[in-house]
N, C-alpha and C positions, 0 to 999 in steps of 0.2 A: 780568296786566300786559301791556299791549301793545307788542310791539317798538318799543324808543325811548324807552319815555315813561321818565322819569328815576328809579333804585331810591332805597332812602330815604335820607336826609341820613348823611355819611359814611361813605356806603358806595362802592366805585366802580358804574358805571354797571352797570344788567344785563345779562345775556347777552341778545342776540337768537336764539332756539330757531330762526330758519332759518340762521345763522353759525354755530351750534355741533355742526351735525349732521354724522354722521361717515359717512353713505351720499352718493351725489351721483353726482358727472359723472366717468365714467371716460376712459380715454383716448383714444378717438376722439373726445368733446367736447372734451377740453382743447386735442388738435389744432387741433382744429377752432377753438377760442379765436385760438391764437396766429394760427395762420393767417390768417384774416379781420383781426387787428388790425395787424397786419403790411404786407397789401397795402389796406386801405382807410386805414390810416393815411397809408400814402406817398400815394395817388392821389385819393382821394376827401375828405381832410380840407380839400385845395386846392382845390375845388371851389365853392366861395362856401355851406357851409350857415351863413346868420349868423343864423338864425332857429331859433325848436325848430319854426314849420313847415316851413322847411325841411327838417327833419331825419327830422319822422315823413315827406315825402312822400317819400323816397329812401329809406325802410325796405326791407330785403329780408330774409323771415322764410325759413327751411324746417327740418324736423323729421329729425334724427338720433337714432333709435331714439326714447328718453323724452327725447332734448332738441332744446329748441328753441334753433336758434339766428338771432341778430336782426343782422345788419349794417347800418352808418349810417354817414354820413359821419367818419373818422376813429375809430369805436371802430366795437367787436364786444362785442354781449350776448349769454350764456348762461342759459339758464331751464332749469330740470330743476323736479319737483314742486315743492320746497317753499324752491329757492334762487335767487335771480338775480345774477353779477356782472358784472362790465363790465371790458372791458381797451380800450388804446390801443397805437398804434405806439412805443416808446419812443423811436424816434428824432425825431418830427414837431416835438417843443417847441421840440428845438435850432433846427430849419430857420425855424419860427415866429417865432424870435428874430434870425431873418436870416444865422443861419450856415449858412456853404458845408460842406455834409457830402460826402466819396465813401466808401461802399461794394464792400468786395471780399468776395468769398466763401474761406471757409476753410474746407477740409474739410464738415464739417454745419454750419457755422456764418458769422453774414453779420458782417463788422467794419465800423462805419462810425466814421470821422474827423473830428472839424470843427476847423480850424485858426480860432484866433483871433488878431487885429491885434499882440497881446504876445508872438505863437510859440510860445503852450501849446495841447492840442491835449486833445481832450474823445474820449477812445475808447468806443465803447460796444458791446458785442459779445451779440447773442442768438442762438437756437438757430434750425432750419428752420422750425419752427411762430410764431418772432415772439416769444418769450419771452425776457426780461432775461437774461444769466448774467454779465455784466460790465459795469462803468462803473469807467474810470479818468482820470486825468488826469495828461498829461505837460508839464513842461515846457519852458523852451527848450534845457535842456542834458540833456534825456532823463528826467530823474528823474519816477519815478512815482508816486503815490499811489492809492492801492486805495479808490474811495470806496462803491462795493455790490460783495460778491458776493452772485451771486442761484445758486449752485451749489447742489444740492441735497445734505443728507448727512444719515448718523446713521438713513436706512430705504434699502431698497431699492424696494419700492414707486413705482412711478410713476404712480399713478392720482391725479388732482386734487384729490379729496376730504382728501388727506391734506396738501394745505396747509392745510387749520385745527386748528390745537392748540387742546386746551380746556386751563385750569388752573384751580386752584381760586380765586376770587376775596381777594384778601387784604383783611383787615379795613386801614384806613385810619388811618396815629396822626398826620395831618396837618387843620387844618381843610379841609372841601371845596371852600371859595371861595380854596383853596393849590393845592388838586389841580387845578381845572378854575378855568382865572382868567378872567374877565371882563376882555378889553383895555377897553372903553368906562368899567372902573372900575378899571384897572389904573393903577399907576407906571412908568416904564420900567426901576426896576430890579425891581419884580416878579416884570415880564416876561421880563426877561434871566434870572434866578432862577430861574423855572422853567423856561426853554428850556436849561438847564444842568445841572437838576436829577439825581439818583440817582434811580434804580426804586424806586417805593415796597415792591417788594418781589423778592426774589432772582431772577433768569435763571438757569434749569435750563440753559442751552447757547444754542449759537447759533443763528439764526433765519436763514431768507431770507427775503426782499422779500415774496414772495409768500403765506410766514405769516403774515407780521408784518401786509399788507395784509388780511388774511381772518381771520383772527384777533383777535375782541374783547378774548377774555383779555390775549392777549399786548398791546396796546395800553394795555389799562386801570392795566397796571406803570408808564408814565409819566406821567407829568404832564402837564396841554394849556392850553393858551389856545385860547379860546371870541374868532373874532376878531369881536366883534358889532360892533365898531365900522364893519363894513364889511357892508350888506346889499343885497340884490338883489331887483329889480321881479319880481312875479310870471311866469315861463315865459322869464326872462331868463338869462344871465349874465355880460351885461356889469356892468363896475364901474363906478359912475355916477362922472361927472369930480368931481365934488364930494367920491365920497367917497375916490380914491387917494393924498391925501396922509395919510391915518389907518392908511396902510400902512407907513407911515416910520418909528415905533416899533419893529412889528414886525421891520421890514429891520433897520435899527441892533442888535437884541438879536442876532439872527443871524449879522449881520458881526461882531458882539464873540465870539462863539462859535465862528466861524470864525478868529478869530487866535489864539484858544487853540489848537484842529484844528484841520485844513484839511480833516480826511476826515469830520466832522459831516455826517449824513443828517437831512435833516424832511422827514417827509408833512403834504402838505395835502390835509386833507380836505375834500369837497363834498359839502352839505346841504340838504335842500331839507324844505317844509312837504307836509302829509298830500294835499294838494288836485292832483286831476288823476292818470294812471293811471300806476301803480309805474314803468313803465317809462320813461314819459317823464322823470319825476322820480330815474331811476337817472342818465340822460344828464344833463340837468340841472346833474346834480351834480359828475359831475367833468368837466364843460365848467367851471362854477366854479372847480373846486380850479386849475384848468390856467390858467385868467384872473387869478386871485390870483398863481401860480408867476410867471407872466410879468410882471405889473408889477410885481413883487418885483426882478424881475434887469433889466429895459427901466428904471424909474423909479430904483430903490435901489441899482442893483450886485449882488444877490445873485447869486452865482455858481451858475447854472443846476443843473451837474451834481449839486451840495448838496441841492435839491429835486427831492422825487417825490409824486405827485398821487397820490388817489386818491376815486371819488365814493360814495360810499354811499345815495343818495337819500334818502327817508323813515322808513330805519329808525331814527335817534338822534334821537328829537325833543327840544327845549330844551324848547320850552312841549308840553306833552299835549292837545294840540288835534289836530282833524280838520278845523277853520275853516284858513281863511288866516291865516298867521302870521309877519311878516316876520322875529322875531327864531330861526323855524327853517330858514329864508333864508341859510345864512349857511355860514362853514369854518372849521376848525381848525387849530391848528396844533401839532405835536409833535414833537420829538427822537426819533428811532428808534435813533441809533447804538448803543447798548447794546443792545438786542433783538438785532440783527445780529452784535453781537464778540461777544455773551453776557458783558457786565460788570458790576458795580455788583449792590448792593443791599443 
C-alpha cells in the first residue's frame, strides 16, 4: 500500500512506514530544525514569496551529517533517509494577522506578546532552537489560560525521532463517513459533533504538539472533517474568493466549541495531490493549512491561538492517484485537545 492511499473501509487510516520509524534526526538536526524556523520565519517569510516559485528560487539546501536541511521563505525542511518534516516560526501567523508582537529573551528562552484591541494578550514562549513550549492567553484582568503545552515529559531522551509515538491502531465501532466526515456532505451539526467528539479510543497519557503533529497513530484516535468543500489550483495556496465563505460552517462548529472551552486546540492540516516533487508539495501544504488558519480568524473570528497548522504534503491521499487530483488538494481539520491533556476515550 502506498503512503496515503486510504486502508480498508472501517478501519482508520494506515500508518505511513516513513512517520512511523523510530531511527531519524538526532539532535544537531533537530537544532538545526528550530533554528532555521525561527529566524526565516521572522525575516524571510516577509519577504514577498507568494508564489511556490518564488519559493523554490530562495531555496537554501546544505547537508548535516545524513541530513539535509532546506530553508525557504518562512519554513525550514528536514530530510534525513527515509523522513521529511517541515516546521515554521510559531510566532509569524500572529504578526500575519496584523498584531503588534515584542519579544524578550528569558533565560534560553524567547517570550513574545501580542496585545489585542480588547487588552487580552496571546503569550507565546519557545525554546533557543525556535521550538513551541508555550502558548497562553491572558486576559484584561490577568487571568490565564493554558492553551498548548509543548513541554516535553514522561523520557529523558532528547533526540527528535522520539516525537513519534507508534500505537496499535484501534479497530473502529463508528461508521467511517462519522470518523472522517465530508464537510461538502456534511450538516453543521455533523460538523460540530465531530469537532466535539471523544477519542475513538483510549490516551495512554499526555502528548505534546510535536507528537501529536508527527504522529499518525496518535491522530487517527480523533475524528476529522475532510474540509473538501474548500480546494486549491494546482501549485497554489491561495483560497479562491469564491470559495471562503464554505469556511463559515467550519468557523461556526469551532466557535460553538470554544464556548464550551476556551483552551480547545485544532490542527489544520495541509494536503496536497501526488504530482510535482515531495518537497515542493511538503511546502505546499502547510502554506495551505496556514491560509485556511487565517481566514478562519481574518473572516470568522476564530481566535488564532486555538489554531495550529501543520502540512503533510502527499503522504494522506483522498483519491489513490498519481494524476492530478483536486479533491487531494485540500485540509483537515481536528480537535487535538485530548491528545494533549491525555483525556477521553
Amino acid at each position: 500500500m502506498r503512503p496515503g492511499q486510504p486502508s480498508a473501509p472501517g478501519q482508520p487510516p494506515a500508518v505511513d512506514p516513513r512517520q512511523g520509524r523510530r531511527g531519524g534526526i538526532g539532535l544537531g538536526g533537530a537544532a538545526a530544525i528550530g533554528a532555521g524556523a525561527a529566524i526565516l520565519g521572522g525575516i524571510m517569510a516577509t519577504q514577498g514569496a507568494d508564489r511556490l516559485e518564488d519559493v523554490r528560487g530562495r531555496r537554501e539546501e546544505r547537508r548535516e551529517g545524513d541530513v539535509t536541511i532546506i530553508r525557504e521563505p518562512g519554513r525550514t525542511i528536514i530530510r534525513d533517509d527515509d523522513r521529511t518534516i517541515i516546521r515554521r516560526d510559531e510566532t509569524q501567523r500572529f504578526r500575519d494577522l496584523g498584531l503588534e508582537g515584542r519579544t524578550e529573551r528569558r533565560g534560553g528562552e524567547n517570550r513574545t506578546v501580542f496585545e489585542r484591541a480588547d487588552g487580552s494578550r496571546i503569550v507565546t514562549v519557545t525554546d533557543a532552537d525556535g521550538r513551541l513550549i508555550r502558548r497562553t492567553r491572558l486576559d484584561r484582568d490577568g487571568r490565564e489560560v493554558i492553551i498548548i503545552d509543548n513541554t516535553r515529559r514522561d523520557r529523558p531522551s532528547d533526540r527528535f525521532s522520539d516525537e513519534v509515538v507508534v500505537l496499535e491502531r484501534p479497530a473502529l465501532r463508528i461508521p467511517r463517513d462519522r470518523y472522517i466526515v465530508d464537510a461538502e456532505q456534511a450538516d453543521q451539526q455533523l460538523i460540530y459533533e465531530t469537532m466535539v467528539a471523544p477519542p475513538v479510543a483510549p490516551i495512554p497519557r499526555r502528548y505534546t504538539l510535536d507528537e501529536v503533529r508527527y504522529s499518525p497513530d496518535l491522530r487517527a484516535r480523533m475524528r476529522s472533517v475532510d474540509v473538501d468543500s474548500v480546494t486549491f489550483e494546482s501549485a497554489s495556496w491561495i483560497v479562491p474568493a469564491g470559495q471562503v465563505q464554505r469556511l463559515s460552517v467550519i468557523a461556526e462548529s469551532i466557535r460553538r466549541a470554544l464556548q464550551r472551552s476556551p483552551n480547545e486546540v485544532f490542527l489544520v492540516e495541509g494536503h496536497t495531490d501526488a504530482v510535482g516533487p515531495d518537497i515542493d508539495n511538503l511546502s505546499l501544504s502547510d502554506r495551505r493549512a496556514q491560509s485556511v488558519a487565517e481566514i478562519l480568524t481574518k473572516d470568522f473570528g476564530v481566535p488564532p491561538e486555538n489554531l495550529t497548522t501543520q502540512g503533510y504534503g502527499e503522504q494522506y491521499l483522498k483519491v489513490p492517484t498519481q494524476e492530478a487530483e483536486r479533491q487531494n488538494r485540500r485540509v483537515t481539520l481536528r480537535r487535538i485537545t485530548p491528545l494533549l491533556a491525555g483525556q477521553g476515550g
